[in-house]
C-alpha positions as CSV (number, residue, x, y, z in Angstrom):
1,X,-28.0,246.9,-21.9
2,X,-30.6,245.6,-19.7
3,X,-33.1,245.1,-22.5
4,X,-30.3,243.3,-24.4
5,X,-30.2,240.9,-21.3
6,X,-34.1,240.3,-20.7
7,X,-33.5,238.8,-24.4
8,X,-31.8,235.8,-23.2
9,X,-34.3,232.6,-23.5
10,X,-32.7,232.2,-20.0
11,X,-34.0,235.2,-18.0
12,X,-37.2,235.6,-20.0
13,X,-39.5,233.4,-17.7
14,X,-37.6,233.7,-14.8
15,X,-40.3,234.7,-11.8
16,X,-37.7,236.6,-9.6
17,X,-36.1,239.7,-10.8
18,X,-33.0,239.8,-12.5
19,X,-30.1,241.5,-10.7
20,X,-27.7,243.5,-13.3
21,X,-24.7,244.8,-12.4
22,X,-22.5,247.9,-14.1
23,X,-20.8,247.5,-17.2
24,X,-17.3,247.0,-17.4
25,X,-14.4,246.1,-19.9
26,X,-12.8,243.3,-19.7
27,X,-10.2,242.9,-17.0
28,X,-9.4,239.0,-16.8
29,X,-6.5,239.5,-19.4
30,X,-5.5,236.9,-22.0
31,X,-3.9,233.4,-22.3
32,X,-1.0,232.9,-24.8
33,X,-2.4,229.8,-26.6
34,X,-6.0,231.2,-27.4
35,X,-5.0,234.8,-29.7
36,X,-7.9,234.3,-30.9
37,X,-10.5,233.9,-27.9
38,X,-8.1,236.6,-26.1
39,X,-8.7,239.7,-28.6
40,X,-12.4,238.7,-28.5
41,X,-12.8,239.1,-24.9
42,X,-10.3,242.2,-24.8
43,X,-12.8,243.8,-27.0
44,X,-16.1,242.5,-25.3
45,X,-18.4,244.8,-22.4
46,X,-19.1,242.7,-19.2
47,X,-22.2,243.0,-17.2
48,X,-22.4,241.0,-14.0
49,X,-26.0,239.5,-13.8
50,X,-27.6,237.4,-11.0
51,X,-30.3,235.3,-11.6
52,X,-32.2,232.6,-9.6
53,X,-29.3,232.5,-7.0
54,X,-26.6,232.0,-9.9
55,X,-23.8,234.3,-11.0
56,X,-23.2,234.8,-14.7
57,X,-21.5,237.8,-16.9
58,X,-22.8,238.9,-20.1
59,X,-20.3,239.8,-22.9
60,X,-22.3,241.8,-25.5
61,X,-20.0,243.1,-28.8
62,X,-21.6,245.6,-31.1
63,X,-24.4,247.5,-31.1
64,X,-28.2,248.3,-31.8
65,X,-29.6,245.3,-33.7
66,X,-26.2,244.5,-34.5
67,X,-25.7,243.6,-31.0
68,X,-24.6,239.8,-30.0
69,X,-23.3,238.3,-27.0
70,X,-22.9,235.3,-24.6
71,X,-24.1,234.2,-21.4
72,X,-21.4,232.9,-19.3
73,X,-20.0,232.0,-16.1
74,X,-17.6,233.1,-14.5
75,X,-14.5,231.1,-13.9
76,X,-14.6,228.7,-10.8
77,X,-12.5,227.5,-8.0
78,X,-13.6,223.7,-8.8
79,X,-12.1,223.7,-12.1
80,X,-8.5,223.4,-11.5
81,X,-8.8,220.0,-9.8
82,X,-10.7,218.6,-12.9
83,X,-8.4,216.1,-15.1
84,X,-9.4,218.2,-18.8
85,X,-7.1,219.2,-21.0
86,X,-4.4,221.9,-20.1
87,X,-5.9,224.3,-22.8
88,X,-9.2,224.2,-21.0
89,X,-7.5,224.7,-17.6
90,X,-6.2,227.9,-19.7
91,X,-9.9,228.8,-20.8
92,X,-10.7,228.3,-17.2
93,X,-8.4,231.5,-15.8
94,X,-10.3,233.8,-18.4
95,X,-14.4,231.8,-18.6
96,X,-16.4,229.4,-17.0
97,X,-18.0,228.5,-20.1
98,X,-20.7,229.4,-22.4
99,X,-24.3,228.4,-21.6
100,X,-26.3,230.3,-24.2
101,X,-25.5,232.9,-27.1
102,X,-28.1,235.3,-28.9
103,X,-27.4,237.3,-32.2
104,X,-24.7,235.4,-33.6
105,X,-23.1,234.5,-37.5
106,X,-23.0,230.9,-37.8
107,X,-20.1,229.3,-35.9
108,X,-19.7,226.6,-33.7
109,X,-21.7,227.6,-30.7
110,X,-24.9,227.6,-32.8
111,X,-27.3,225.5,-30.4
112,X,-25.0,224.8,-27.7
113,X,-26.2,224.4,-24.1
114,X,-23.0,224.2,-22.7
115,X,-19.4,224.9,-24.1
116,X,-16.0,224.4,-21.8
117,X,-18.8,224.5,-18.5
118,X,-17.4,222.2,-15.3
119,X,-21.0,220.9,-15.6
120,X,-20.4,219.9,-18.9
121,X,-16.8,218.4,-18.1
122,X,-18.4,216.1,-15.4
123,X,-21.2,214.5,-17.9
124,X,-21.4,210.8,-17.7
125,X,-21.1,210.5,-21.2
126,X,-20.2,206.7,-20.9
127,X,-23.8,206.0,-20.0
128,X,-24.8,207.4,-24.0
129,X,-22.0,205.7,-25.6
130,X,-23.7,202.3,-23.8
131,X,-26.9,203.1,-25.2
132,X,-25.4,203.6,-29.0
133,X,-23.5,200.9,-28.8
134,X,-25.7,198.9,-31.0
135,X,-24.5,200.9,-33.9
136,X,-20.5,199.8,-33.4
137,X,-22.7,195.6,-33.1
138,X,-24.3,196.0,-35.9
139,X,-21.2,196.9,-37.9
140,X,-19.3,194.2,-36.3
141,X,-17.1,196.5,-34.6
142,X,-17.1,197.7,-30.9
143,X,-16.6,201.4,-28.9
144,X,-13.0,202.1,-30.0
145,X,-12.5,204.3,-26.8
146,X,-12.0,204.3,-23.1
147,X,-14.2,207.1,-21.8
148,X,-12.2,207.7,-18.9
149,X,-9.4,209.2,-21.5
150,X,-12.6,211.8,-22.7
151,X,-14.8,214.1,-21.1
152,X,-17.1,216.5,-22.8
153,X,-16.1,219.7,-23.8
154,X,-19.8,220.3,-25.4
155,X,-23.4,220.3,-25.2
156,X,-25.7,220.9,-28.1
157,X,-29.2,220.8,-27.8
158,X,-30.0,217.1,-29.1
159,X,-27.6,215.9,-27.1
160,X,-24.8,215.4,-29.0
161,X,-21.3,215.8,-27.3
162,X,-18.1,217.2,-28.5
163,X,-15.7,215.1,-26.7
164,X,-11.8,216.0,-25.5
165,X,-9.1,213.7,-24.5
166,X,-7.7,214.5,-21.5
167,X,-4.2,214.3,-22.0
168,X,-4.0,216.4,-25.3
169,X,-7.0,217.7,-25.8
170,X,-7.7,215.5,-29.3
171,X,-11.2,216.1,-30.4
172,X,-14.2,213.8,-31.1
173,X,-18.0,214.3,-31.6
174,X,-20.5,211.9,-30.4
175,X,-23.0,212.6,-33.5
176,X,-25.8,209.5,-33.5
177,X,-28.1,212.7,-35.1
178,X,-25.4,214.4,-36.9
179,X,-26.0,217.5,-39.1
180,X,-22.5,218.4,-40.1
181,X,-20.7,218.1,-43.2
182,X,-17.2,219.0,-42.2
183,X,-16.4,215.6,-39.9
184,X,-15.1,212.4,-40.5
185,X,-16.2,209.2,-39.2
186,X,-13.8,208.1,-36.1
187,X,-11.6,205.2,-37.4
188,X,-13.5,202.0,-36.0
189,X,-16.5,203.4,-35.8
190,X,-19.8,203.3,-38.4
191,X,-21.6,206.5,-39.4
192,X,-23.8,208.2,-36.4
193,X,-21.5,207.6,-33.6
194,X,-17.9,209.0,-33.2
195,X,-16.4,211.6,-35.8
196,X,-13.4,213.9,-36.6
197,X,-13.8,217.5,-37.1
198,X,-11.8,217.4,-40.6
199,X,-10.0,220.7,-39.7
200,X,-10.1,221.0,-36.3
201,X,-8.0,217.8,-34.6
202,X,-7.9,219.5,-31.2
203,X,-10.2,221.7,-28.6
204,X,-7.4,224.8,-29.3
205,X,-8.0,224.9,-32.7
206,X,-11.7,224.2,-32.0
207,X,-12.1,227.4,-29.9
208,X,-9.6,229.7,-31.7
209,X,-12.6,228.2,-34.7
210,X,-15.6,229.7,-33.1
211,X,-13.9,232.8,-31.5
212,X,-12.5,233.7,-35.1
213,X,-16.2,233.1,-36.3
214,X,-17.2,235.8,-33.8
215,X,-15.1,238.1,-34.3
216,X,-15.7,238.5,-37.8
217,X,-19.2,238.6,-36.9
């Protein structure tokens, strides 16, 4: 277990030690909406780990070199004043969010720094729309959002931004350096800016996604 841990990018040039607690099984039960997400975590190992002065839990599935897992933290007491959608209020009783994975099939966390973090829901995304707005000028057309109505839901490592509305949980992705070929450009706005996940309209179908991925990992 421990050696499974010192593998994440994370805690591999950390100076101070690495506190690791006892495994466990999962005990924060399941929500409803996510089935999905739930029977994932039902059938995860948790290991409490402390590093640099920051709690996390590792859920590792599998085992040997078949072996995957996330880091994550675990759920705050700041989230539930947030304004995010009520399906991430739901994520928020059972995870505080993904900040790194190792040894996973291809799915939707593939390079994400942060997935459904409080850190992440508190981005001041706004500021990178502003500096991509030249895109929407030079196609004659302008931001076709408020950004107050969004906050991210997402990380990735180049910086683009899966985006939520806050009343339904409607999905976008800010994409100026896109890589995907299942989205849709966002109606008013050119290519490398805002897009649609084609099948995946909302952030519950967009976590029930990547948990299914895992799964069947």
């Amino acid at each position: 277990m421990e050696h499974a841990i010192a593998d994440l990018p994370r805690f591999a040039t950390l100076q101070e030690p690495v506190t690791v607690g006892e495994p466990r099984a999962w005990t924060r039960g399941t929500v409803q909406e996510l089935p999905e997400l739930s029977a994932l975590l039902m059938a995860a190992t948790v290991i409490p780990v402390t590093a640099d002065g920051t709690d996390y839990e590792v859920l590792l599935w599998g085992e040997g070199e078949e072996r995957r897992g996330w880091l994550c933290l675990p759920p705050s007491a700041d989230a539930s004043a947030l304004a995010v959608a009520p399906v991430q209020q739901s994520f928020w009783t059972l995870l505080g969010g993904i900040v790194e994975t190792a040894g996973q099939g291809e799915s939707r966390l593939d390079n994400q720094d942060a997935v459904l973090t409080v850190e992440a829901a508190l981005e001041p995304f706004g500021e990178a729309l502003e500096a991509y707005a030249w895109i929407w000028e030079e196609a004659g057309q302008e931001v076709p959002i408020q950004t107050e109505d969004y906050y991210v839901a997402a990380i990735e490592s180049n910086y683009d931004l899966t985006l939520a509305r806050r009343t339904d949980g409607s999905l976008l992705l800010f994409a100026p350096d896109s890589g995907f070929d299942d989205i849709t450009p966002f109606a008013g706005s050119p290519e490398q800016s805002l897009y649609t996940f084609d099948d995946l309209p909302d952030l519950t179908s967009w976590i029930e996604d990547w948990a299914a991925a895992w799964r069947a990992a």
